[in-house]
N, C-alpha and C positions, 0 to 999 in steps of 0.2 A: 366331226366325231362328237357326239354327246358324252357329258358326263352323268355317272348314277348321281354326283350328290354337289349342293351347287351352295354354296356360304350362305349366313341368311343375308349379309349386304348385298349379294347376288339378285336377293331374291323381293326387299324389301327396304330401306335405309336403318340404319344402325342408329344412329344420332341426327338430332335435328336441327337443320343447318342453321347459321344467324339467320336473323331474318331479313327476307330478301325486300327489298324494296323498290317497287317497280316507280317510274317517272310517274304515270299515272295510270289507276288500274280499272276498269270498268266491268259490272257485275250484271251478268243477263240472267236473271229470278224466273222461271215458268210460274210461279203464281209468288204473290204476298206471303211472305215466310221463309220460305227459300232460299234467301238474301242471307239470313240469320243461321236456319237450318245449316246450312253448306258451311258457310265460310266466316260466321260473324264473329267469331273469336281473332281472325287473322282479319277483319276489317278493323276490329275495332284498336288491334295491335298498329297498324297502316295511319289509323286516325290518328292515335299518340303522337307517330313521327312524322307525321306533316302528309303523308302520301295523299294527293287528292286523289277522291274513290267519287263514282256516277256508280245508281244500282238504280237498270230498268226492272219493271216488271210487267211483264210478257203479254199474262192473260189477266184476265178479271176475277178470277176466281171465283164464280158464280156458280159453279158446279160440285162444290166440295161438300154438299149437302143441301138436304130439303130444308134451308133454314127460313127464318123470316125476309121479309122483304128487305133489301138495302144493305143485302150480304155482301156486296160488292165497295159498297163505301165504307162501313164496318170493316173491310181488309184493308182497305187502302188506310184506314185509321191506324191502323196494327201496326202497317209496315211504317207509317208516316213516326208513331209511337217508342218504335224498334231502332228509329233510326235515328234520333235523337238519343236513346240510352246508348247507340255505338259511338256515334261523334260523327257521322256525316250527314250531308244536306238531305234534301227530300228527295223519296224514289221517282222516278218518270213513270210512267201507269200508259201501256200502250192498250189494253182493252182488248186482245185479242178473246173469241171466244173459248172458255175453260174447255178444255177434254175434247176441243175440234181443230186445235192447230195441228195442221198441217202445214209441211215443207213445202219450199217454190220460192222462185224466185223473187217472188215482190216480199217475202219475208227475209230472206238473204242481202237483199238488198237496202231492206231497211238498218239490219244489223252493220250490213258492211258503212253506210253511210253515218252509224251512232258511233262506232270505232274511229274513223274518222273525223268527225266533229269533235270528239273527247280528246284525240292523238293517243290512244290508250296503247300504253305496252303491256299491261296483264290483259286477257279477256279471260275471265270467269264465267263457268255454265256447267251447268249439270253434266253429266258423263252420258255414254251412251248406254253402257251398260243398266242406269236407271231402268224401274219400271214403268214409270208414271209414260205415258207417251208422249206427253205435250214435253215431260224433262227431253226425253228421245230425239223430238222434232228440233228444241231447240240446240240442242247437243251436234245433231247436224248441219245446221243451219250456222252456225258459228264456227265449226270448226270451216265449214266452205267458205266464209267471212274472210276469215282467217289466211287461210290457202290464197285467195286472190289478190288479199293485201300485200302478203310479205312483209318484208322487211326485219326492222328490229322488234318484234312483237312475239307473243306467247301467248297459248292456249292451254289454261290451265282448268281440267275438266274439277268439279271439288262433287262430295256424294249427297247422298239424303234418303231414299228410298232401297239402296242397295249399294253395300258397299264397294269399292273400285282396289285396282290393284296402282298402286298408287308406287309413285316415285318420288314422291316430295312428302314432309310431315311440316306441320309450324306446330311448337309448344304452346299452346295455349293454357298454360298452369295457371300462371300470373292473373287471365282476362278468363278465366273458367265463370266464376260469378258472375261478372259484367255477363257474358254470354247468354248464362241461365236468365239474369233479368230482361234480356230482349226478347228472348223466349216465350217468358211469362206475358209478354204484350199480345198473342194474340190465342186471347182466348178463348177467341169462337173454334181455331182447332185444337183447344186442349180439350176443350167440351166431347169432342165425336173421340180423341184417345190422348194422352199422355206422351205427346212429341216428343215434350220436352227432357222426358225421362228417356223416350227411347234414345236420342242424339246423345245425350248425354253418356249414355251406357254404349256409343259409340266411338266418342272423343275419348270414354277412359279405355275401351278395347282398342285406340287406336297409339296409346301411349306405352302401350305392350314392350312395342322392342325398343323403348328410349332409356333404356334406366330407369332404377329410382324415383330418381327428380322431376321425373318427368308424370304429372299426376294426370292429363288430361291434352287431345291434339287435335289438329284437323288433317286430313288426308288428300290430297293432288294427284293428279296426271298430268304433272308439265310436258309440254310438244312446242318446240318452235316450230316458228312458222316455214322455215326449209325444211323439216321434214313433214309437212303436211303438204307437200307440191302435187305429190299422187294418193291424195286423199289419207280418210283414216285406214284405210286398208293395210297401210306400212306397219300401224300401231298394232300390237300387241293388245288383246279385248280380250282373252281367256288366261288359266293359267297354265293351260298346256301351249298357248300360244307364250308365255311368259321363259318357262321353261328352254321350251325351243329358241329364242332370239337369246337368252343366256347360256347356250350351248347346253341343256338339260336335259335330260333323257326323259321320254315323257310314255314310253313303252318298250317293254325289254326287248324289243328289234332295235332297237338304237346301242342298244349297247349287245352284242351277239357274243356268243360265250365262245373265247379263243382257246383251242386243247395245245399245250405245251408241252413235249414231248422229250424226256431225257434219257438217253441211250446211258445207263452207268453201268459202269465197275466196281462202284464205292470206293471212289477214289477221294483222297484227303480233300481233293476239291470241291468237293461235290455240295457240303453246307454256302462254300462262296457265291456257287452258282447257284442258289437256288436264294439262297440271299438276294443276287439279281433280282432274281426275278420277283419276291416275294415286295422286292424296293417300286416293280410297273405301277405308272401311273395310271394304268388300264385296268381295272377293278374286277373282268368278269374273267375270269381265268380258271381252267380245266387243268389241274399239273400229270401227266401219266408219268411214273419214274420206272422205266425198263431196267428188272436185274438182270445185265447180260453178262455179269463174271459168272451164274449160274448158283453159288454157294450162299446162304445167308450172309442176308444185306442189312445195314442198320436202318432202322425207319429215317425216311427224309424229312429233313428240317433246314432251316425254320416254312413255317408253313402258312399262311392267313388263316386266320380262324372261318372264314368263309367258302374257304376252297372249297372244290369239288377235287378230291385229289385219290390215286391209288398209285399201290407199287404191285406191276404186273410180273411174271415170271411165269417160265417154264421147269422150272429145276432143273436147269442143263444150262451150261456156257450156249451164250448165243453172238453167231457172228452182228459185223453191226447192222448189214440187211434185215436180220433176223428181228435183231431189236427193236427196228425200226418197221417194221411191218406188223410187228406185234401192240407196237403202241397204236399205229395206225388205226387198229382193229378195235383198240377199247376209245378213241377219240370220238367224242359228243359234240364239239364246237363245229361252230359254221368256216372258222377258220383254224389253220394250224400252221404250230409254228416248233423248229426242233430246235433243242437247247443240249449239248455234248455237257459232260460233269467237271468237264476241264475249262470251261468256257464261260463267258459273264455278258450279261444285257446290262447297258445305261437306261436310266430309269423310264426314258420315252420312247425305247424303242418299240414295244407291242403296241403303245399311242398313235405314233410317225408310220407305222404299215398300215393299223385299220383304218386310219384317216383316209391314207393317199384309195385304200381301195373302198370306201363309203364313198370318197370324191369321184372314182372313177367306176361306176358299178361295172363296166365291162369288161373291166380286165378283174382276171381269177388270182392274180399271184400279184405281191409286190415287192420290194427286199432295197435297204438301204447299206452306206459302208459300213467297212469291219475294218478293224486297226486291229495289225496282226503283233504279235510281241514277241518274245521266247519266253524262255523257262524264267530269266531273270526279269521278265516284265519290262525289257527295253525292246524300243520302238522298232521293228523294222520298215515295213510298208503299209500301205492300207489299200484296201480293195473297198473303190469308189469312183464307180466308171459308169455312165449312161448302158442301158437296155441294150443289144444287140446280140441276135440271136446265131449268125454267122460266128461270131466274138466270141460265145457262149459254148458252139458247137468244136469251135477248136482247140478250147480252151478253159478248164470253169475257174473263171473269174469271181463266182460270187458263192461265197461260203453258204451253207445249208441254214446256220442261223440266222443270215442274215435276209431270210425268206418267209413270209405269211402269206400261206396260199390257202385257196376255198377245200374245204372238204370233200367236195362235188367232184373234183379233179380225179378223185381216189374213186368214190364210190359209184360215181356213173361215168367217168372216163378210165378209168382201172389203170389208173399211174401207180406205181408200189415200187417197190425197192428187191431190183435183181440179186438177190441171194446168192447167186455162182460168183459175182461179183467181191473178194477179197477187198479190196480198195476199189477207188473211184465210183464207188455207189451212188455217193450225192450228186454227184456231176452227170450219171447215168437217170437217176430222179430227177433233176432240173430239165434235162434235156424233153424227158417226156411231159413234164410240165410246158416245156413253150411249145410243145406241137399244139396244145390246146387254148393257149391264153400268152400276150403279149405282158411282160412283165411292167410292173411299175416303178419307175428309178424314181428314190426320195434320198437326194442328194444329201449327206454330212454322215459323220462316224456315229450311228447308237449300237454298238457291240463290238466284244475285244474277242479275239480269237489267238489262242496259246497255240505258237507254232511249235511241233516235232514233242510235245505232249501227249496228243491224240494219235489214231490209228487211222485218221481220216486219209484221204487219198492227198489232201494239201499240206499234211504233212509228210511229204515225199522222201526228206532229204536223206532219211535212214533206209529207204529202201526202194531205191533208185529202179534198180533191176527189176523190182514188182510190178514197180508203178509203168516202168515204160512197157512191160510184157500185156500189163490189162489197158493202159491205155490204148495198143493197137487193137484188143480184144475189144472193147469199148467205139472205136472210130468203125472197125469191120461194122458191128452189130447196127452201128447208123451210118454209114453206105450202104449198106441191104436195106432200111428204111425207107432213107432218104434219096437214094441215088445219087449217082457221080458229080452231076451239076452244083446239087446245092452243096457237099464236102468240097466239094472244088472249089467254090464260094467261099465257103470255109476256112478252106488250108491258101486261100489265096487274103483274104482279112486277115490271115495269121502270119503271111509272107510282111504284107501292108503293116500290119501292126511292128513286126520285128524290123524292116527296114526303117520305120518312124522311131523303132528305140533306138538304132544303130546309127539315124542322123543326131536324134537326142543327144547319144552317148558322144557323138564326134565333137557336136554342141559342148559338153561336158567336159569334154578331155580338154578341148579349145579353153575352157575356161578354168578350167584346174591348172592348164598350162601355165595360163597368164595370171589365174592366182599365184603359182609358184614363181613366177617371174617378180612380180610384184612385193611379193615375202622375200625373195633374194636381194630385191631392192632395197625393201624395207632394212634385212638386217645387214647390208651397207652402211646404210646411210644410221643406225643404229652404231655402228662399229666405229664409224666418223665422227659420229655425236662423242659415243665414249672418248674416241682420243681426244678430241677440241677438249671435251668437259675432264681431262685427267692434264691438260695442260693446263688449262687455267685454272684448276685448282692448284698444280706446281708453282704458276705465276703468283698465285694469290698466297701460298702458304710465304715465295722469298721474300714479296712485299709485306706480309702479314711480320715476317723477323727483322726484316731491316727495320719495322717500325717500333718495334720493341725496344731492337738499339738504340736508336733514335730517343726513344723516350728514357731508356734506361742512363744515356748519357745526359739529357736531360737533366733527368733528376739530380746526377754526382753535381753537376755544374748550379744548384740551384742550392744542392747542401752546402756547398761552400760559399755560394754567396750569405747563403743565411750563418754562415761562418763569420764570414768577412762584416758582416750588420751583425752581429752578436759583439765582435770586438769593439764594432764604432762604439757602440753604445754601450759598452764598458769606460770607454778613456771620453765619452760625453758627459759619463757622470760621475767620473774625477774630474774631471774641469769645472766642473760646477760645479763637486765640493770646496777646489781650491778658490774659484773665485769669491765663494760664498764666505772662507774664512779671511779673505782680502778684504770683501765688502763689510766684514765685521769686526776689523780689527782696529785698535786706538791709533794706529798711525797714518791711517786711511782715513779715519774719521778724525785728525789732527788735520791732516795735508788737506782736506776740504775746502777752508779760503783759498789758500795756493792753489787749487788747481780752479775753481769760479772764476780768481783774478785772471789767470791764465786764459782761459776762454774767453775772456769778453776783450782781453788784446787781442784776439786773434780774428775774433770777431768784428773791433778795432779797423785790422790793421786789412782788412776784409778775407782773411785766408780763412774766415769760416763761412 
């Protein structure tokens, strides 16, 4: 599926990468200048950083004018000139004849065998798009080079003569000058026009989408060499070929104008639901908003400022057949698609239909799931089941919105919407859709569908009685169509189906059982835990008081010892004040010889 409008990084690079630096890069010049023209502001950035660069050139450029004799060595001066103001060695000069090369193999093969000798992982060459033919010839002739070598290699086309759609930029800001001076080296073609100005006025229209900073660049067509294995023909050469490989819509069949159809009431819902839609990532959209309450309706909003949009009416209540045959009628698109006021599209649902049917152009109808909800916007089920039209016939499985069918269906197949029909309409319109076209399943939920909101026939559950009275009106009306066989078919899928819900549900109940079993377990062993953990917390609280005691007796027996050591040390230090008044007194310090004599009898007598 194309888009109408495609980023411009989509379309062009935004910013210009670092720069890249190939192991070694080599430059194929169709004539002396070439070299510079193309690409010499990103050689001469290469030479800075060391990248070794080889630059053949091709022809002899003897054809670029009636000039004097020795116009041939005069270029090779130029490029020889040129290539000292960039910073690499001297060109190689193969001499082919100017303005008569032509392609073939003994030229391919000489390119392939310079690739080779160099080890080059850039190869540099004019594009094809060039005018010049000899750029053309070489252009081809290198990218076939290229193709047969493989490997870790690249083919990077640079311009000169005509600008390219380019996937690479290098900033050449910094080497703008340098550039200009290798330019001015060959002045036998500034003499016939002003090259130098034109590239220039190149490099700065190439600096366009870099920013600011960016004053001046050079332009690429990088291709590795695995996708050149089935030639240039993969590549992208135009910009409608550009367009197209960026998913772009390159003519408004690419993008076909889808009519949206809303059956309202002007119900409070009705801005949500068109809010959906106004949110599609699908851009070409036709809105029809049917008044079917019949009474003044408020204009629908919100709206694209691009729409194609009306609100049709009859001035009378209109059933929903009514409503819907009447939008039918003012529908302009190739495709169409109905949208109820109670109802909501995810933003890729009109994207995920026109896709699956642009993918399949043979089938006219395609329709993904619906996540159905109530009134409070919780979940019930979602209808998301593969295509089956037996499946279909005994049963509608698949909501009206969740349908983009061809217009064609209506206007040369005369599908429409039975008006006798109270409920079950949609289901009665699908039906005559699959007699014409096999429907597309594009599996996953893009739309929500409000159950017992709507008047729809799938919203049954209020009027049971209805539904089942028009449903036999309904199955009659295709048995006279279809005959016995294929409803037999039918009601026999719908036997199939219900015995597969009814093993499901055994399935279910099986496991509900043993969930419940399992929860009864659980809250056992739940009940067990609690007692364990209400004992041990009782264990824990008597150990937690015994230990209090414990320490609270502690304590008493610790205050009296500090009792018992407060006394000591009361009658410690009356002791020592009485000895002190002993040791200091005259009869002590009298008795002194008596008691020295005393010790040294004793000491004597050895009892000391």
């Amino acid at each position: 599926m194309a888009w109408d409008r495609l980023m411009e990084n989509d379309i062009v690079p935004n910013a210009p990468p670092p720069l890249p630096r190939p192991r070694h890069a080599l430059v194929f010049a169709p004539h002396p200048d070439d070299e510079i023209l193309g690409c010499g502001g990103t050689l001469h950035l290469w030479a800075q950083s060391g990248v070794p660069i080889r630059v053949v050139i091709v022809t002899d450029g003897a054809r670029c004018h009636d000039g004097p004799e020795g116009v041939v060595s005069v270029r090779r001066e130029e490029s020889r000139a040129a290539a000292r103001v960039i910073g690499y060695g001297e060109p190689e000069f193969w001499d082919f004849p100017d303005r008569d090369l032509r392609y073939g193999e003994g030229l391919v093969r000489r390119l392939l065998e310079k690739i080779q000798e160099c080890e080059a992982h850039w190869i540099l060459a004019p594009a094809l798009s060039e005018r010049h033919p000899d750029h053309q010839v070489v252009a081809l002739a290198a990218a076939e080079a290229v193709r047969r070598l493989q490997g870790e290699r690249e083919l990077v086309f640079y311009e000169v003569s005509a600008p390219l759609q380019p996937n690479l930029f290098i900033d050449i800001t910094t080497v703008e000058e340098i550039k200009g001076q290798a330019m001015a080296c060959f002045t036998s073609q500034e003499a016939l026009q002003p090259y130098s100005q034109r590239i220039q006025g190149l490099n700065r229209y190439r600096a366009y989408s870099l920013g600011s900073a960016c004053r001046a660049a050079e332009a690429f067509y990088r291709i590795h060499a695995r996708d050149l294995r089935h030639g240039l023909k993969a590549v992208p050469r135009t910009w409608q070929e550009w367009r197209t490989a960026a998913s772009g819509a390159v003519d408004a069949e690419d993008i076909p104008l889808v009519s949206v159809i809303v059956r309202s009431m002007d119900r409070p819902t009705l801005p949500e639901a068109l809010q959906s839609l106004a949110d599609q990532t699908y851009p070409n959209i036709q809105l029809i908003v049917v008044n079917a309450k019949g009474r003044s309706h408020s204009p629908p909003y919100p709206l694209r400022p691009h729409w194609e949009w009306a609100l049709v009416e009859k001035g009378e209540p209109l059933s929903r057949s009514q409503a819907a045959n009447l939008g039918l009628q003012h529908a302009r698109g190739r495709w169409v698609l109905f949208l109820d006021d109670d109802d909501v599209l995810l933003p890729d649902h009109v994207h995920r239909l026109a896709q699956a049917l642009t993918d399949h152009p043979s089938s006219l109808a395609a329709y993904s799931g619906v996540r159905v909800v109530n009134g409070s916007e919780a979940f019930l089920f979602d209808y998301d089941q593969p295509y089956c039209f037996e499946r279909l016939l005994a049963a509608n499985y698949i909501p009206n919105l969740a349908v983009l069918f061809e217009r064609r269906l209506v206007t040369e197949h005369g599908c429409g919407f039975d008006e006798t029909l109270p409920v079950l309409e949609d289901w009665d319109f699908l039906l005559q859709l699959a007699r014409h076209t096999d429907f597309i399943y594009v599996p996953g939920v893009s739309a929500v569908y409000r159950y017992g909101l709507g008047q729809s026939g799938l919203s049954r559950g209020r009027q049971e009685a209805l539904y089942q009275e028009y449903r036999r009106v309904v199955m009659e009306k295709w048995l006279g169509r279809l005959g016995l066989e294929v409803v037999d078919r039918a009601l026999d899928m719908l036997a199939r189906d219900l015995e597969m819900m009814r093993r499901e549900m055994k399935v279910v109940r099986s496991e509900l059982d043993e969930s419940r079993r399992q929860l009864k377990e659980t809250r056992r062993e739940m009940s067990d835990a609690a007692a364990r953990y209400e004992e041990l917390l009782a264990q824990e609280r008597w150990e937690r008081s015994q230990r209090e005691a414990s320490i609270e007796q502690s304590r008493a027996v610790a205050a009296n010892l500090q009792c018992d050591l407060e006394n000591l040390k009361n009658r410690y230090a009356l002791l020592e004040a009485r000895l002190h008044c002993i040791e200091s007194s005259r009869t002590w310090k009298a008795t002194y010889p008596v008691r020295m004599g005393v010790h040294k009898i004793k000491k004597f007598l050895g009892f000391v």
